[in-house]
N, C-alpha and C positions, 0 to 999 in steps of 0.2 A: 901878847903873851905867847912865848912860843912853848913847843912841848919837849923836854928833854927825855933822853932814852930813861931814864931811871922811872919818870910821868909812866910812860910807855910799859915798864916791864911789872909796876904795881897794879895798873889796870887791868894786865893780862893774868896777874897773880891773883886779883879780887875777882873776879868773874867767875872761876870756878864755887866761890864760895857766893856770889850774890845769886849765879845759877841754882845752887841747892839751896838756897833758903827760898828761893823765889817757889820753884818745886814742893816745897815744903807747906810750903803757906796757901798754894793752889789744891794739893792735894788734902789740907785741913778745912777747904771750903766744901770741897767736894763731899767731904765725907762728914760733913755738918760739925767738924770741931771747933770751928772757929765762927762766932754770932758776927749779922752784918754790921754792926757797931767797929769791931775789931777789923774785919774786913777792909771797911772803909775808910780807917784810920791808917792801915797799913798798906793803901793800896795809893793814898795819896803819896806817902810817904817815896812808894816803891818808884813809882810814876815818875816824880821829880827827881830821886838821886838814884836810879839805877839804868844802866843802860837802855836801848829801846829794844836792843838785838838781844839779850841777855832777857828781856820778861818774853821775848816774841817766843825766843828760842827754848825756855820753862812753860810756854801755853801750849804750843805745840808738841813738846815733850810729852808732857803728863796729858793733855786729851787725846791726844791720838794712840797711846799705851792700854795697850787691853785691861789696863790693873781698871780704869774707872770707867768703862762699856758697861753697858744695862744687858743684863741676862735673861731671855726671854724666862717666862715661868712653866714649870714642867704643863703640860696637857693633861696628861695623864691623870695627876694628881689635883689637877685645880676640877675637875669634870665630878670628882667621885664629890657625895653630900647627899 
């Protein structure tokens, strides 16, 4: 089966969008919106039909983004009681 240019120019047009959903979905783990039930169903799902470069490139997106780094707790304020 070979790959015609049109193959070619839908998979570059779907990436942007499997990119931000993938992003999406990484980001609703992180911040406990989404239970591992859902997780798990949509991570098979993801695994099998989504690129490999397209989930690498949404893990290392969103954890390495200062949005989802742990903040230390103030000193200051944890000390007084």
């Amino acid at each position: 089966m070979s790959v015609t240019p049109e193959d070619k120019l839908a998979a570059q047009e779907a990436r942007p969008m499997q990119l931000s959903e993938v992003s999406k979905v990484i980001g609703q783990q992180i911040r406990k919106e989404m239970d591992c039930v859902r997780a798990r169903l949509y991570w098979q799902n993801a695994l099998t039909n989504i690129p490999t470069e397209v989930v690498a490139e949404a893990l290392a997106g969103a954890l390495s983004s200062k949005l989802y780094q742990e903040v230390p707790r103030c000193q200051c304020c944890c000390r007084r009681g």
